[in-house]
C-alpha positions as a printed Julia matrix, in Angstrom:
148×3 Matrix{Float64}:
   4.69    2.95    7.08
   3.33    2.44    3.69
   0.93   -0.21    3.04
  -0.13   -1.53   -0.27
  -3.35   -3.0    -0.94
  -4.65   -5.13   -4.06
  -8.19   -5.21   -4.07
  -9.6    -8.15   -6.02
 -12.94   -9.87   -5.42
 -14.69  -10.45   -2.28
 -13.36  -13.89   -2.04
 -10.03  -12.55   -2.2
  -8.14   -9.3    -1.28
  -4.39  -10.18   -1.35
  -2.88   -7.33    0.46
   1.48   -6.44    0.67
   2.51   -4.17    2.96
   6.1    -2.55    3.17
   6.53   -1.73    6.39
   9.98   -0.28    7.67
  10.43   -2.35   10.69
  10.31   -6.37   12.15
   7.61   -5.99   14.48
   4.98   -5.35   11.66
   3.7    -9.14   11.02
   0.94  -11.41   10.83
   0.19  -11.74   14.42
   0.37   -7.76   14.96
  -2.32   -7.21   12.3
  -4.42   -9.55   13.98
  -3.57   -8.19   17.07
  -4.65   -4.68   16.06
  -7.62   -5.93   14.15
  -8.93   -7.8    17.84
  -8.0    -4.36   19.59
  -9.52   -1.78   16.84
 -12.08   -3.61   15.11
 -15.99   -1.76   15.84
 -17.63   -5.22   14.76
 -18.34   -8.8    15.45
 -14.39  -10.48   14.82
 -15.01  -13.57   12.4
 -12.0   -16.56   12.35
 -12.98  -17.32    8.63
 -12.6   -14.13    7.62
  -9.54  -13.76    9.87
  -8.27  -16.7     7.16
  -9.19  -15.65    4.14
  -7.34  -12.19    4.66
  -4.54  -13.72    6.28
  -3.93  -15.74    2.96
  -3.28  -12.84    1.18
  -0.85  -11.32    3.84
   2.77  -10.61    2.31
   5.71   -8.0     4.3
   8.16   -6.39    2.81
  10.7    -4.71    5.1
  12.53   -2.04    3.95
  13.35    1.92    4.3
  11.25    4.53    2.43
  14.98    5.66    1.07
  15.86    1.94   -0.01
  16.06    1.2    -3.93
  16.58   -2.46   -3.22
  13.24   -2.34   -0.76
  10.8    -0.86   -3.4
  11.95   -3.17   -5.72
  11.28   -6.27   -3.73
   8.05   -4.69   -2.97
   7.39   -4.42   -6.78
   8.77   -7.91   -7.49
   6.07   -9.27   -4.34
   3.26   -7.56   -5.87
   3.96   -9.15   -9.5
   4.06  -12.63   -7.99
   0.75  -11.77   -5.97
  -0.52  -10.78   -9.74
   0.04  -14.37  -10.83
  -0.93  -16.07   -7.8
  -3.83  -14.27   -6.84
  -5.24  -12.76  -10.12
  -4.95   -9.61   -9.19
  -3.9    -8.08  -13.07
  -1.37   -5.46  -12.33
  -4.4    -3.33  -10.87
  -2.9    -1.65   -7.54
  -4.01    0.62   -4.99
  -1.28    2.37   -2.7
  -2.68    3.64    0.93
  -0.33    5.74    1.96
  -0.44    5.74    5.69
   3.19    8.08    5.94
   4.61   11.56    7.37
   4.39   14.81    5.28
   7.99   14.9     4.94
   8.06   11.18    3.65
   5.52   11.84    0.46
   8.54   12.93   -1.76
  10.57    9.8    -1.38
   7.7     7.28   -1.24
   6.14    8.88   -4.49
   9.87    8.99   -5.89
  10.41    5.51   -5.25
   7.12    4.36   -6.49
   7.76    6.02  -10.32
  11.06    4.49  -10.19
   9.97    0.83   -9.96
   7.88    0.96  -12.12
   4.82    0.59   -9.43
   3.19    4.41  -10.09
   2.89    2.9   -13.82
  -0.53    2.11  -15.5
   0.25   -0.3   -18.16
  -2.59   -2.01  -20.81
  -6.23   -1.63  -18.64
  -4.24   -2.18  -15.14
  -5.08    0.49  -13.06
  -3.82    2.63  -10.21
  -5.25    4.31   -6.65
  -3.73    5.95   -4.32
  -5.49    6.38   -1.03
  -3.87    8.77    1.89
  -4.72    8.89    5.05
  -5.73   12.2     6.69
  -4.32   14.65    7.94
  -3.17   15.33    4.64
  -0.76   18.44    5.54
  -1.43   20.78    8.55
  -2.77   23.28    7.01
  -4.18   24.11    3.4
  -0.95   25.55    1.92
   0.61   22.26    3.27
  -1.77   20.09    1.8
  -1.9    21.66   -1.47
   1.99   21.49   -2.08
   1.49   17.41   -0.67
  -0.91   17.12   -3.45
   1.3    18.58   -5.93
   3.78   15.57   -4.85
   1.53   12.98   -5.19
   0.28   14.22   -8.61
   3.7    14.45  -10.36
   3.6    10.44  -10.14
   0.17    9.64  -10.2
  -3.08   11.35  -12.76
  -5.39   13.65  -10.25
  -7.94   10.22  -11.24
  -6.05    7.71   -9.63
């Protein structure tokens, strides 16, 4: 699944998500934030980040998917005042980083434009072994500068 996060101010962290099947909604967030969470649960805070919750379904493959994805995250620019700036945690299989990073360039979401910026965040394991990991990196960096 890939998730995409905009990070904004404390008082508000809009986040999209594209996530390749139904299930993946508001109430299974919640329920895996009540099942995972190591702290004290708070309902306000609960609200305030479920405010900023938007899904996008779609396949990794899917032209039409990535672009509603890009179209959701302009709209959260405007609503939310989040100025272009995005950071993409890729939460995917090894084999899926060539596709995802593919589709990213090509809607225009892998692009810095003006003093927006761009992060990428992946969750480990990274590869399985260093060889692996070096040639995932190589991937990731024909879309996105080693800084982001």
């Amino acid at each position: 699944m890939l998730k995409v996060y905009f990070i904004n101010s404390p008082q508000s962290i809009p986040t999209a998500s594209f996530l390749p099947c139904l299930t993946h909604d508001e109430a299974y967030v919640r329920k895996a934030i009540d099942e995972g969470a190591r702290t004290e649960f708070h309902e306000n805070v609960w609200q305030r980040l479920a405010e900023g919750l938007e899904f996008v379904q779609g396949n990794f493959d899917d032209d039409a998917a990535f672009d509603r994805l890009r179209d959701t995250l302009k709209s959260l620019d405007v609503e939310r005042g989040t100025d272009g700036n995005h950071a993409f945690y890729l939460s995917i299989p090894p084999n899926a980083f060539p596709t995802v990073c593919e589709q990213l360039e090509r809607s225009g979401l892998a692009s810095e434009e003006g003093d927006n910026w761009r992060r990428v965040v992946i969750e480990k394991p990274f590869g399985h072994d260093e060889k692996s990991a070096r040639e995932l990196n190589a991937i990731v960096e024909e879309v996105f500068p080693q800084d982001s």
